[in-house]
N, C-alpha and C positions, 0 to 999 in steps of 0.2 A: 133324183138320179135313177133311171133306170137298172135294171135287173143287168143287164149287159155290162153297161160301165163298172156295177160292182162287181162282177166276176173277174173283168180287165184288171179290174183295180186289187183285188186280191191274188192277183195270181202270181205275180212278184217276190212275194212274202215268203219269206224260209220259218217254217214255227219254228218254237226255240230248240234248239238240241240240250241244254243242259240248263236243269233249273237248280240253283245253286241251293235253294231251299228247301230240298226235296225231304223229305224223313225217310225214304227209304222203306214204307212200308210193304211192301205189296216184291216178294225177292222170289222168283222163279230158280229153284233148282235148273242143272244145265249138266248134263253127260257127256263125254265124248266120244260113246259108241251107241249105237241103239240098243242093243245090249245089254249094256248096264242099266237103261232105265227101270226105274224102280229101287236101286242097291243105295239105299243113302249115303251108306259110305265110298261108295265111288263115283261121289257127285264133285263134280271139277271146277264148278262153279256156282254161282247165285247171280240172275242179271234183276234188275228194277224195273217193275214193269209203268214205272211215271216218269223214271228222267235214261234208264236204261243203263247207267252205270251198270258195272262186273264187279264182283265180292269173289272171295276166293274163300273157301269154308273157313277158314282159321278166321276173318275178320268177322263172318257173320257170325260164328261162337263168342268173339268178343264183343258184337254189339246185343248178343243174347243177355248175358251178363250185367 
């Protein structure tokens, strides 16, 4: 198979958007001003940077735990 064909041939393919088996390790803090970056405490979010899922601080304290 040619180089060509395998480019046609992959290029249909959506990667996965959610991988149900993710651990969740790798959680990017998320602010909603530029502002606040840096204030830990006025972080609004946690996103995953392997399946992308959103954590809200209260879950990610409880998955600290």
């Amino acid at each position: 198979m040619s180089i060509l064909a395998r480019l046609k041939k992959n290029r249909g393919e959506a990667p996965p958007t959610n991988t149900p088996d993710c651990a969740h390790w790798e959680l990017g803090p998320r602010w909603a001003n530029a502002a606040d970056i840096g204030n830990r405490s006025l972080i609004t979010s946690y996103s995953c940077s392997t399946c992308g899922r959103s954590f809200t601080p209260a879950e990610v304290a409880q998955r600290a735990n």
